[in-house]
DOBABA-213727 format. One record per residue (C-alpha): x, y, z; chain; residue in one letter; residue number from 1. Coordinates in Angstrom, 2 decimals. Layout:
! DOBABA-213727
SITE        c1        c2        c3   chain   resn   resi
SITE         X         Y         Z       A      A    NUM
...
***
This chain:
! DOBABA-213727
SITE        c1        c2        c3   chain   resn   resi
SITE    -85.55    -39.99     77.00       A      X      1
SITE    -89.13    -40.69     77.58       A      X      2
SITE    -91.13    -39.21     81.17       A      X      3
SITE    -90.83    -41.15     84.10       A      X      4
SITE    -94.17    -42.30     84.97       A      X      5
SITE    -94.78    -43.39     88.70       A      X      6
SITE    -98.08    -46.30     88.92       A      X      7
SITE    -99.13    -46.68     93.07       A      X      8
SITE   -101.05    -49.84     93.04       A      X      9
SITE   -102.34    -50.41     96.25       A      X     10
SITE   -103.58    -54.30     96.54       A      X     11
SITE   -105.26    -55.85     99.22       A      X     12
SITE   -106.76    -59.76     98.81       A      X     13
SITE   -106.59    -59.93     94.68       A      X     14
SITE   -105.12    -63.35     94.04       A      X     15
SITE   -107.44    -63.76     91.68       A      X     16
SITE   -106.99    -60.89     90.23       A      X     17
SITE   -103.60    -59.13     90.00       A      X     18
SITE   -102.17    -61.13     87.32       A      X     19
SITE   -104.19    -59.64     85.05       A      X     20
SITE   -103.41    -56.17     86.12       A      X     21
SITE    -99.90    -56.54     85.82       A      X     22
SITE    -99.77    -58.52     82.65       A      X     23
SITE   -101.57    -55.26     81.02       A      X     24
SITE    -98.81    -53.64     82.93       A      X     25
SITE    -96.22    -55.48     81.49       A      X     26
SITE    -97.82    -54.98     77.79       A      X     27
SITE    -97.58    -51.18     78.39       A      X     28
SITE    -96.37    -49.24     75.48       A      X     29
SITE    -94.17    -47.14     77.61       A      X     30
SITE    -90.94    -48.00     78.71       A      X     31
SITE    -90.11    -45.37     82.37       A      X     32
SITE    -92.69    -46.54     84.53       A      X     33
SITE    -91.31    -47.27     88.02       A      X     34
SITE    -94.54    -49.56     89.73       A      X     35
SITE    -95.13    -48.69     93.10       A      X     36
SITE    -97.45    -51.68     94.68       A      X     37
SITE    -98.84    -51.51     98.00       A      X     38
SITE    -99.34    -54.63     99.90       A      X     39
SITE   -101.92    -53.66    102.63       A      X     40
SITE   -101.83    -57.14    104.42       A      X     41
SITE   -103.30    -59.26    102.33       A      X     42
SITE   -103.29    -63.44    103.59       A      X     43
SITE   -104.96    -64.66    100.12       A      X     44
SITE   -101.29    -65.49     98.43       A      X     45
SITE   -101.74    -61.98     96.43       A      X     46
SITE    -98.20    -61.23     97.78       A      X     47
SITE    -96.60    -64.11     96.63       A      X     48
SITE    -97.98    -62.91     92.71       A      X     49
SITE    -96.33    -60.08     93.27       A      X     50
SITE    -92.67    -61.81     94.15       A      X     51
SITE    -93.27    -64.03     91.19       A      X     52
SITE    -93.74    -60.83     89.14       A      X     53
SITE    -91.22    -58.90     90.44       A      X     54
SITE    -88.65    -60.21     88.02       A      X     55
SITE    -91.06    -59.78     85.08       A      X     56
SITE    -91.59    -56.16     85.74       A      X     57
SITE    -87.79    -55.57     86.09       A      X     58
SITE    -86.80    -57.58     82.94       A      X     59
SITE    -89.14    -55.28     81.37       A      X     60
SITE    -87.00    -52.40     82.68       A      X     61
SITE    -89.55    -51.14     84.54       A      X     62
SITE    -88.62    -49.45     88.20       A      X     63
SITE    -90.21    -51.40     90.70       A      X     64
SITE    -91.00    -51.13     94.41       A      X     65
SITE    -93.14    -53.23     97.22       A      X     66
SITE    -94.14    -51.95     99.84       A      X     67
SITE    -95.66    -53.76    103.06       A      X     68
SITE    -98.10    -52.28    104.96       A      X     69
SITE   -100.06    -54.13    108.16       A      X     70
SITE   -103.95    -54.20    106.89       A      X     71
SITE   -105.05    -50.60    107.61       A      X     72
SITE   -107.21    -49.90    104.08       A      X     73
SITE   -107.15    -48.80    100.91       A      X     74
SITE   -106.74    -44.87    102.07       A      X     75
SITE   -103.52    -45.83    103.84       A      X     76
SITE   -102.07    -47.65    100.83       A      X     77
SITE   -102.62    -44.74     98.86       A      X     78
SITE   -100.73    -42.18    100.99       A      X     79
SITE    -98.30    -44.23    101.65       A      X     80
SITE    -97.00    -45.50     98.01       A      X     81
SITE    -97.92    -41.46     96.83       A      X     82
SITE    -94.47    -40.87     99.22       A      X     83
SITE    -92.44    -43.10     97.09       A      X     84
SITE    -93.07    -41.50     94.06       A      X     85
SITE    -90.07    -40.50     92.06       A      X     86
SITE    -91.26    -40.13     88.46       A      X     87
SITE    -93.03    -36.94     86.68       A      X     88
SITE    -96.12    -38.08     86.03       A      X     89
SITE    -98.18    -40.43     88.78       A      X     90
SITE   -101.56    -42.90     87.97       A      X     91
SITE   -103.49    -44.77     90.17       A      X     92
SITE   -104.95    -47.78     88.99       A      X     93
SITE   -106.98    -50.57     90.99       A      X     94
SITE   -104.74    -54.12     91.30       A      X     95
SITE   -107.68    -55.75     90.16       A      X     96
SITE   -108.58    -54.13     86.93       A      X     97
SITE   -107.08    -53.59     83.56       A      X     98
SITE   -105.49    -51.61     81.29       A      X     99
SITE   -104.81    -50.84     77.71       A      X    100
SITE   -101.59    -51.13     76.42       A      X    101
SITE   -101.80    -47.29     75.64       A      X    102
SITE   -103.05    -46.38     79.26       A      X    103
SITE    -99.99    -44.74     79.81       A      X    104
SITE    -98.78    -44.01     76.63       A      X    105
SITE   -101.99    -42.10     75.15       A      X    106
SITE   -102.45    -39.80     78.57       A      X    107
SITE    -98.10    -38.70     78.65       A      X    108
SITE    -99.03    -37.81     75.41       A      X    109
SITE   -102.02    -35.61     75.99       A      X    110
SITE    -99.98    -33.94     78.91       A      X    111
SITE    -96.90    -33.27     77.01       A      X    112
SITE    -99.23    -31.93     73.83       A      X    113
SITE   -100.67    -28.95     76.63       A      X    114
SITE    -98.12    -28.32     78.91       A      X    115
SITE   -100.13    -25.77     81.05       A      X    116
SITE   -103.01    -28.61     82.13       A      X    117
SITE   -102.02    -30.44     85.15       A      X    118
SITE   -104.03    -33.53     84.40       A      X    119
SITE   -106.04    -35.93     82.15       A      X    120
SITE   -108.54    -38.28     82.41       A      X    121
SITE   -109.45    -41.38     80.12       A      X    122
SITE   -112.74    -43.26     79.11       A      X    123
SITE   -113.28    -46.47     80.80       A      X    124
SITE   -114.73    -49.86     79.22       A      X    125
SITE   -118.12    -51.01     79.61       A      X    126
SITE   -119.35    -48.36     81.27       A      X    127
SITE   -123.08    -47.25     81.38       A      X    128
SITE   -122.92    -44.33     83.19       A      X    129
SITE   -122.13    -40.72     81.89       A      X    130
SITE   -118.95    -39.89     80.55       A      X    131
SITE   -116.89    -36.29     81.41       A      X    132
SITE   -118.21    -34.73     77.97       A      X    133
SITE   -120.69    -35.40     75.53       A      X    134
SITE   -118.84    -36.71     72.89       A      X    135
SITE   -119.28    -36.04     68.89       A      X    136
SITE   -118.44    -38.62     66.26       A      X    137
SITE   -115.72    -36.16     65.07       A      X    138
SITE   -114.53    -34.45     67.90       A      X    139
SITE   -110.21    -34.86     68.82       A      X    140
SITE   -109.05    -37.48     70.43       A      X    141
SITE   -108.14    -35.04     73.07       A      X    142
SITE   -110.82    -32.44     74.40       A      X    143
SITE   -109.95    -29.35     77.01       A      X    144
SITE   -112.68    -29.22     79.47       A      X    145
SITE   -112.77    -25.87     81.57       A      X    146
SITE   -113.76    -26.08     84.92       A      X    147
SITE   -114.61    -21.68     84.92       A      X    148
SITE   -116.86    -21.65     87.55       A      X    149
SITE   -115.88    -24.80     89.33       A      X    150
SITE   -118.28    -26.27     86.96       A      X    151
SITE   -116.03    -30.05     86.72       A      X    152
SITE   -116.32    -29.58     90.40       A      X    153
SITE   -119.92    -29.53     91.09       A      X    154
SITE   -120.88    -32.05     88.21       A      X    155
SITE   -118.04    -34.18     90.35       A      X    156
SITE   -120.23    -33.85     93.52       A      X    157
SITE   -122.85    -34.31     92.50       A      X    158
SITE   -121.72    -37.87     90.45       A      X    159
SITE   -122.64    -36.71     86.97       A      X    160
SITE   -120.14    -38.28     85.26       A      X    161
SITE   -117.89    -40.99     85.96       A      X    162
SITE   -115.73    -40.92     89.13       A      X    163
SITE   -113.07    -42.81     89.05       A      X    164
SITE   -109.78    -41.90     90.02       A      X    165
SITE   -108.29    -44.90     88.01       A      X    166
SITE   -108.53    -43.46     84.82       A      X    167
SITE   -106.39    -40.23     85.52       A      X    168
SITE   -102.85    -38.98     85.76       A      X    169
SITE   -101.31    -36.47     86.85       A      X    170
SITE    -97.76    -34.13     87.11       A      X    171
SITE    -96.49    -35.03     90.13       A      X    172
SITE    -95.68    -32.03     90.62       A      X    173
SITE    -99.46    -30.70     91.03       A      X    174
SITE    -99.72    -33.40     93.27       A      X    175
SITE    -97.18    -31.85     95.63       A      X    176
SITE    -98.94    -28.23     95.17       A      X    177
SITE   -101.59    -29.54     96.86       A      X    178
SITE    -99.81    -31.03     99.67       A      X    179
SITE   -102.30    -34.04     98.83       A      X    180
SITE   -100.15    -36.76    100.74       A      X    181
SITE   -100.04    -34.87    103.91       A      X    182
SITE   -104.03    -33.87    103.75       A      X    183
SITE   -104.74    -37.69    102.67       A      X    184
SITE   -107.28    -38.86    105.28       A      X    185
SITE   -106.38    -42.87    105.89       A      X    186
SITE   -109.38    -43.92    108.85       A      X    187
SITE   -112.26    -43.85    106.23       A      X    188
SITE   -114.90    -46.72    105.07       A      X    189
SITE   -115.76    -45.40    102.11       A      X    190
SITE   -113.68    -45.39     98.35       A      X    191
SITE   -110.92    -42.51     97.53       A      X    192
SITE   -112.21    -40.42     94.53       A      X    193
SITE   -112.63    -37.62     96.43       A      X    194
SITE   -109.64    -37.19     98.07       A      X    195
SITE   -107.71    -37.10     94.83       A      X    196
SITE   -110.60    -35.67     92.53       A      X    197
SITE   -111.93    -32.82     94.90       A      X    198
SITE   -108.72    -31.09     95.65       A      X    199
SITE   -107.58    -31.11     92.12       A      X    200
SITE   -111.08    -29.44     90.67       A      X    201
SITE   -110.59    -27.07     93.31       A      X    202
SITE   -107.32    -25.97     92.03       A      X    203
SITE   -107.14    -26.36     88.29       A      X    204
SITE   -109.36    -24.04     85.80       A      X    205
SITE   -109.31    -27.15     82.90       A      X    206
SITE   -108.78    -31.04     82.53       A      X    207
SITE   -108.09    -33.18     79.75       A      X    208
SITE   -109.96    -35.44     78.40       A      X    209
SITE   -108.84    -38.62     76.27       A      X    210
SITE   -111.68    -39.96     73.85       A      X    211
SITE   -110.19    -43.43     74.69       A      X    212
SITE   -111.20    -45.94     76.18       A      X    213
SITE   -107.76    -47.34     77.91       A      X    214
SITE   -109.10    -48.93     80.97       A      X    215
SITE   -111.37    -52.09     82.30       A      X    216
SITE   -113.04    -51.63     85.52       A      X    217
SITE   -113.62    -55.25     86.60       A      X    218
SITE   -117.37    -55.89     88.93       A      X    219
SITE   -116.52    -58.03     91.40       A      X    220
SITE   -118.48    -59.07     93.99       A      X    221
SITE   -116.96    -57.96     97.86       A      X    222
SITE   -115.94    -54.63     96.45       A      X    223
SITE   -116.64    -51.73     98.29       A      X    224
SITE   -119.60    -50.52     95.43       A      X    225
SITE   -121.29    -54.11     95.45       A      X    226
SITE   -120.52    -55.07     99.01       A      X    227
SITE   -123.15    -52.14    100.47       A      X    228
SITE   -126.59    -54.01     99.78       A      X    229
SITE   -128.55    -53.58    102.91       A      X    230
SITE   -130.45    -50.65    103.71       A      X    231
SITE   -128.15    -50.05    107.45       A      X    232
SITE   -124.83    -50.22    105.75       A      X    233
SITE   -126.00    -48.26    102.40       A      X    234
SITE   -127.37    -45.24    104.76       A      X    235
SITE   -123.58    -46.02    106.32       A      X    236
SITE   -122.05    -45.86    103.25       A      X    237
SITE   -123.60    -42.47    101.73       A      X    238
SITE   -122.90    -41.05    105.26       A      X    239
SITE   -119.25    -41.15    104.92       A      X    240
SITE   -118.89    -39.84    101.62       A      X    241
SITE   -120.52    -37.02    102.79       A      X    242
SITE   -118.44    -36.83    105.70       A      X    243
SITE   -115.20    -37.46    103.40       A      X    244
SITE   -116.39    -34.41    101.08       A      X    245
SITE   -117.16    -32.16    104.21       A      X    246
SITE   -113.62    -32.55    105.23       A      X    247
SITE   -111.43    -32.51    101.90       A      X    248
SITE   -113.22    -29.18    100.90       A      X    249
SITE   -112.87    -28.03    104.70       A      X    250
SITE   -109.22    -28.39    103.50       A      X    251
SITE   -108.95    -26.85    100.37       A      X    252
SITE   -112.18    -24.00    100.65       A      X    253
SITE   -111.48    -20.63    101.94       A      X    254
SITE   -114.89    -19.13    101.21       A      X    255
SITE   -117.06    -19.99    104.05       A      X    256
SITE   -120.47    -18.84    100.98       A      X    257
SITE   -118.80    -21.44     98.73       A      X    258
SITE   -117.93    -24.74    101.11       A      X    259
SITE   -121.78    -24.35    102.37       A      X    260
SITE   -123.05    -24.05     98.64       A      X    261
SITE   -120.54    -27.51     97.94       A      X    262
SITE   -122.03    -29.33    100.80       A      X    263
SITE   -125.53    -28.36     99.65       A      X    264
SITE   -124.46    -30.33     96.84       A      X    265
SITE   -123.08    -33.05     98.78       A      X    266
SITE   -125.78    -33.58    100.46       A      X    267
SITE   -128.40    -33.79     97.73       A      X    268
SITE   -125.90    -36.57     95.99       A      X    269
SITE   -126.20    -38.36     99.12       A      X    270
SITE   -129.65    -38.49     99.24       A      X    271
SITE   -129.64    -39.48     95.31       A      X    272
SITE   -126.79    -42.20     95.98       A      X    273
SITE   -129.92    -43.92     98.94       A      X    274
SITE   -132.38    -44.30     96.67       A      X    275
SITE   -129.99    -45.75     93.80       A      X    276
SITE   -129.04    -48.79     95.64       A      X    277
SITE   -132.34    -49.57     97.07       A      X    278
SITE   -133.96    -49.20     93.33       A      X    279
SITE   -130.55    -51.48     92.31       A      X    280
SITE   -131.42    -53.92     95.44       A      X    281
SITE   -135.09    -54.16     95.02       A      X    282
SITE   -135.59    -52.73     98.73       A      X    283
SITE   -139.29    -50.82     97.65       A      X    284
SITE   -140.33    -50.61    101.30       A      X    285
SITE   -137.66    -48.05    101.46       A      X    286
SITE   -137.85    -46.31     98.55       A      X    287
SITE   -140.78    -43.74     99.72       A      X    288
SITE   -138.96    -42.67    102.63       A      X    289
SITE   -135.87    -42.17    100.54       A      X    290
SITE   -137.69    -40.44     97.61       A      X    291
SITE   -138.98    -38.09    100.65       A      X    292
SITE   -135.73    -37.11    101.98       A      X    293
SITE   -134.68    -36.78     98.68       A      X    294
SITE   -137.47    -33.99     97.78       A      X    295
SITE   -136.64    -32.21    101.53       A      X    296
SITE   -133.15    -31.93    101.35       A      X    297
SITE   -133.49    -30.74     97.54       A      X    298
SITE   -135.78    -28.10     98.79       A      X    299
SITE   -134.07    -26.65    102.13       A      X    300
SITE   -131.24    -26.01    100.13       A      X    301
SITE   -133.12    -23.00     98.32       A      X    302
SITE   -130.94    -23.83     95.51       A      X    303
SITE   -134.28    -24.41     93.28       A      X    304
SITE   -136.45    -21.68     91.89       A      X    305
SITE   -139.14    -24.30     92.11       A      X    306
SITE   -140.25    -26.74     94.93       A      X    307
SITE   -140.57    -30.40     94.46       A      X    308
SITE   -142.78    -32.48     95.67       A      X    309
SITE   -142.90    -36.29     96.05       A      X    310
SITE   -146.29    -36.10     93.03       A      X    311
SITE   -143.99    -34.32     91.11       A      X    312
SITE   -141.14    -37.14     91.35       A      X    313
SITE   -143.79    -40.14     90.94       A      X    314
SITE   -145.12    -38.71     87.55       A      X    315
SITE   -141.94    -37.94     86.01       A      X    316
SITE   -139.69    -40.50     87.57       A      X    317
SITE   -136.95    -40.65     89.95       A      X    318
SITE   -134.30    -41.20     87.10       A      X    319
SITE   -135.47    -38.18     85.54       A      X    320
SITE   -136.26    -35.69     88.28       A      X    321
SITE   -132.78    -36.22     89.64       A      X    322
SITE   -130.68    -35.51     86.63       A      X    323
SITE   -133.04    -32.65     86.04       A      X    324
SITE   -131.65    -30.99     89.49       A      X    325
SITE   -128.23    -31.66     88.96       A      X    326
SITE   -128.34    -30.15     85.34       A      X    327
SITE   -130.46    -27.16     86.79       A      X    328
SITE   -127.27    -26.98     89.08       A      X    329
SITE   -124.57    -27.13     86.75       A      X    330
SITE   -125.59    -26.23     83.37       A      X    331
SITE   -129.24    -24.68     83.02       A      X    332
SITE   -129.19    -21.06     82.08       A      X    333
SITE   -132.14    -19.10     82.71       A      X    334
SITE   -134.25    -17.71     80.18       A      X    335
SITE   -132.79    -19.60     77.62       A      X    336
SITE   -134.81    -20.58     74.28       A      X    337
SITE   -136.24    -23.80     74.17       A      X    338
SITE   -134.63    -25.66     70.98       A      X    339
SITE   -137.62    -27.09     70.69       A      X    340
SITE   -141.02    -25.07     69.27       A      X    341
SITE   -144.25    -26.84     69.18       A      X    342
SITE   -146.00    -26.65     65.68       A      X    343
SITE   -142.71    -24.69     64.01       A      X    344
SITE   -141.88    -28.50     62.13       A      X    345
SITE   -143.08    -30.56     60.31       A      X    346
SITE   -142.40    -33.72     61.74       A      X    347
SITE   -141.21    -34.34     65.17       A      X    348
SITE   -138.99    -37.65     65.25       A      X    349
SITE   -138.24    -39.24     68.08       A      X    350
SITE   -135.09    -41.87     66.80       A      X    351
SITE   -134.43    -44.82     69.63       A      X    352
SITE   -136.86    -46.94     71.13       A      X    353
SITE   -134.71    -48.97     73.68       A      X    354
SITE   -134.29    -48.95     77.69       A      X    355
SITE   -133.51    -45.15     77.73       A      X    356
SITE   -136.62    -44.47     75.41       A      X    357
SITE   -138.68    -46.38     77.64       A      X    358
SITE   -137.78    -44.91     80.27       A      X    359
SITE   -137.97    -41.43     79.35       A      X    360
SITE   -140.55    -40.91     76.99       A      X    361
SITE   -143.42    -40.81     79.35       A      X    362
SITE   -142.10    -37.40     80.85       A      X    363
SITE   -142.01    -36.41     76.48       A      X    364
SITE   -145.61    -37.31     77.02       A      X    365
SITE   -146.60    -35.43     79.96       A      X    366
SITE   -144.81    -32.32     78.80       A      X    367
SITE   -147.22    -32.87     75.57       A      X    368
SITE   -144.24    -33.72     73.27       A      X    369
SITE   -145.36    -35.93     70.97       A      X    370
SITE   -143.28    -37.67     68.20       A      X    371
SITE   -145.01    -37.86     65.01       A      X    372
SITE   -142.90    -40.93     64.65       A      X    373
SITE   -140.36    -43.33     65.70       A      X    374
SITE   -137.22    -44.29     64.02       A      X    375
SITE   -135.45    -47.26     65.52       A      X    376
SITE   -132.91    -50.07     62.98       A      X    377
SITE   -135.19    -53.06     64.94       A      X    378
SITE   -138.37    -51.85     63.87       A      X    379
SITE   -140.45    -54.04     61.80       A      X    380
SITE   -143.74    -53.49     59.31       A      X    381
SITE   -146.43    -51.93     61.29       A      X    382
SITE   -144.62    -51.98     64.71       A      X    383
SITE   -146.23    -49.08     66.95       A      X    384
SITE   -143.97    -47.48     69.93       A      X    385
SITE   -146.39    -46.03     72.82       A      X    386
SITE   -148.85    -45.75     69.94       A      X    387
SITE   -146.82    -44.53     67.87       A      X    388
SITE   -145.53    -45.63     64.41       A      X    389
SITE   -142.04    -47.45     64.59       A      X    390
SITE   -140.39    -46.95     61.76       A      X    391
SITE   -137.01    -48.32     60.01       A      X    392
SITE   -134.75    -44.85     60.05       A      X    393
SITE   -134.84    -43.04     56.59       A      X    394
SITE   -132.20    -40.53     56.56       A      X    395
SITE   -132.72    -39.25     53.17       A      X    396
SITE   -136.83    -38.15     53.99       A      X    397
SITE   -135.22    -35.14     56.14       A      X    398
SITE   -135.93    -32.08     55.42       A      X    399
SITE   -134.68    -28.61     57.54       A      X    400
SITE   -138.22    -28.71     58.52       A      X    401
SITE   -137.86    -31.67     60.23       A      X    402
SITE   -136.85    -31.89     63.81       A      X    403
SITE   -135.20    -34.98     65.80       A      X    404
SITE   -134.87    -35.99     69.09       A      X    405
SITE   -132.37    -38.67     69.58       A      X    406
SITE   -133.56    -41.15     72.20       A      X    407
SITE   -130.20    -42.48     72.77       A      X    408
SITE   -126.99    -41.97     75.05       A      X    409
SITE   -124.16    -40.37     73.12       A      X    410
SITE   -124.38    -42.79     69.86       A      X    411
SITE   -121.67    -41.38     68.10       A      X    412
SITE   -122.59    -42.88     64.56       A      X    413
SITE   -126.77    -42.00     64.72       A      X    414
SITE   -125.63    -38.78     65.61       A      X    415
SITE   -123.02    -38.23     63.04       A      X    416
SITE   -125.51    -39.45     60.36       A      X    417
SITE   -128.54    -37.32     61.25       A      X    418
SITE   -126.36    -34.01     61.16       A      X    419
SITE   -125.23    -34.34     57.85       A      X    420
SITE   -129.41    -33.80     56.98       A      X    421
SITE   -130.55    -30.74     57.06       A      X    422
SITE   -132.99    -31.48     59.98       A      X    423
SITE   -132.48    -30.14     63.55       A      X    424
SITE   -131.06    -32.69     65.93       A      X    425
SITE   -131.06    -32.45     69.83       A      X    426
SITE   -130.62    -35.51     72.22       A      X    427
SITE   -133.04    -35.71     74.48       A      X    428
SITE   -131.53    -34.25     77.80       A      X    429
SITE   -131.29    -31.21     75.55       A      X    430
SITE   -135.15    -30.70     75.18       A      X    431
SITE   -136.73    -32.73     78.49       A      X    432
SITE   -134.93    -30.89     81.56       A      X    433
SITE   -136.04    -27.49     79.67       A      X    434
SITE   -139.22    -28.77     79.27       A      X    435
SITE   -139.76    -29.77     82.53       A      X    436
SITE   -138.62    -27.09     83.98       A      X    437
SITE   -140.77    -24.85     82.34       A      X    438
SITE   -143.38    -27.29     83.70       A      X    439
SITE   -142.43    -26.71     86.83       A      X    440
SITE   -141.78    -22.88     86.85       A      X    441
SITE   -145.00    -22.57     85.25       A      X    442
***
């Protein structure tokens, strides 16, 4: 008999929305899901979808309870459909979002195939922003991330990959080993990955991840993420989920060296998160001021063998400098070889000239890195990239002499292709945050 799987859906003012989540639902490939959903007061007619698919969802054999709840937020809904949880396995999904018909399917799987990992998280559709792992063109569908050192824990801080707790499961039974219902904390403003994600990458040493993509986040506008446009309520905003981090690993951190060295963290995400959404709002009058707090907190933290400085963050960038820190933080290790060595190839190939090119290349530049030439499939007779000749790619001109950067994120098929030449391949995180911190160090 297959796993009882346990879905909280907490829903709150979705009439528009929730019949699309629960017709994925409904088109699940997995037959013992009991569907918990959470009515948090809505007055929008979203509880009169649910009645009308009440009947669906049990024809489908699917367990199904409502709960009502008097409006008291998203937090609240949470905890309180996590204590009517029955099956082995619990998700989490957003009522106004959807999934793949293998959502559930695909991650029981991946938990039954390693029975000693408490949890597994998903790729999400449409998503620009950095994914748990780099993945390879042929790496498993399923991938074992370690979290020695608390490393998943510290990239989660500090936001360098996605967040959201929509695209995980878990054994329930991890779920009560963390006595996460009772620690649940319901009067906050802010959104709930950390209370589910911080207490779990303080207690597990590896999570799963499925190189799927088995759920649609749906942008909406009123949300939480998009609602936060001024500069009051976005200083509001990263506030709390500071506050909310303080607290969970208050909870869950016995060492008083480590919770100080977390909120370090927290703090310089924070300060990242500012100057974000006023570069995403177009508030410039701001963004000095932000940039500034930015380099002050980074430096009283003494987590930085280096200093910045607010020169140092114009000429390189904002988007670079800050994923430069957090990688310093979570995966730079000291004295390491630079892949790259100036001179030692013959041609230096930069391949991608698109928005993350643009964007990055100037620091390539300042760091005197200069591509001999640019590969790119839109290039065009005579085309010239910063100067430099644009070139149609030419896979069989590589030599193991030859050295390319890839200018791209995580292109699975460029990738694949250029390492079956003989040439060296790095993206380009691998070679600028070295370079630059060499720079810097220097």
């Amino acid at each position: 008999m297959q796993s009882k799987v346990s879905m909280v859906i907490p829903c709150y003012n979705k009439v528009n929305y929730i019949s699309d989540m629960l017709d994925s639902v409904l088109a699940q490939k997995w037959d013992h899901i009991e569907i918990i959903l959470v009515n948090d007061g809505s007055n929008d007619g979203t509880r009169e979808v649910i009645n009308k698919y009440e009947e669906k969802l049990k024809n489908r054999g699917f367990d199904v309870k409502i709960v009502d709840q008097e409006n008291q937020g998203v937090a609240s809904a949470i905890k309180n459909g996590l204590q009517h949880v029955s099956g082995e396995f619990v998700c989490m999904p957003d009522c106004d979002d959807i999934l793949d018909e293998e959502y559930v399917s695909a991650m029981v799987h991946a938990l039954k195939e390693y029975p000693n990992v408490n949890c597994v998280v998903c790729d999400v559709v449409g998503s620009g922003r950095v994914s748990w792992s780099a993945t390879k063109y042929d790496s498993p569908e399923i991938s074992l991330l370690s979290n020695d050192g608390h490393i998943l824990l510290k990239k989660f801080i500090l936001a360098s990959f996605f967040q959201s707790a929509c695209l995980m499961m878990m054994r329930v039974s991890l779920l009560n080993k963390l006595n996460m219902i009772d620690h649940f904390i319901t009067n906050v403003r802010t959104t709930q990955e950390q209370q589910i994600w911080l207490p779990i990458l303080i207690s597990e040493v590896a999570v799963l991840h499925l190189n799927k993509q088995l759920y649609t986040y749906v942008v909406r506008e009123n949300s939480i993420e998009t609602s936060v446009t001024d500069i009051q309520k976005i200083y509001e905003y990263a506030e709390d989920r500071y506050v909310l981090t303080q607290e969970i690993l208050e909870k869950y951190i016995d060492s008083t060296d480590d919770f100080e060295f977390l909120c370090k963290l927290a703090n310089i995400v924070k300060c990242h998160m500012i100057i974000a959404r006023i570069n995403l709002y177009g508030l410039e009058e701001y963004k000095t001021a932000g940039i500034k707090q930015f380099v002050e907190v980074v430096n009283d933290s003494g987590l930085l063998p280096f200093m910045l400085t607010t020169n140092i963050v114009e000429d390189f960038g904002f988007k670079v400098i800050c994923p430069l820190v957090n990688y310093y933080l979570t995966d730079y290790t000291p004295g390491r070889i630079l892949p790259y060595k100036r001179g030692a190839q013959s041609r230096l190939i930069a391949y991608g000239a698109g928005r993350v090119a643009k964007r990055v290349f100037p620091a390539f530049v300042k760091c005197n890195v200069v591509p001999d030439e640019v590969w790119d499939m839109k290039a065009c007779e005579g085309d010239r990239f910063f100067e430099i000749p644009l070139k149609q790619p030419n896979y069989d001109s590589l030599t193991k002499e030859d050295l390319i950067i890839i200018f791209l994120n995580n292109n699975k098929e460029v990738e694949y292709n250029l390492r079956k030449t003989e040439a060296s391949v790095f993206y380009y995180q691998d070679i600028l945050y070295d370079l630059i911190i060499e720079h810097l160090v220097d």
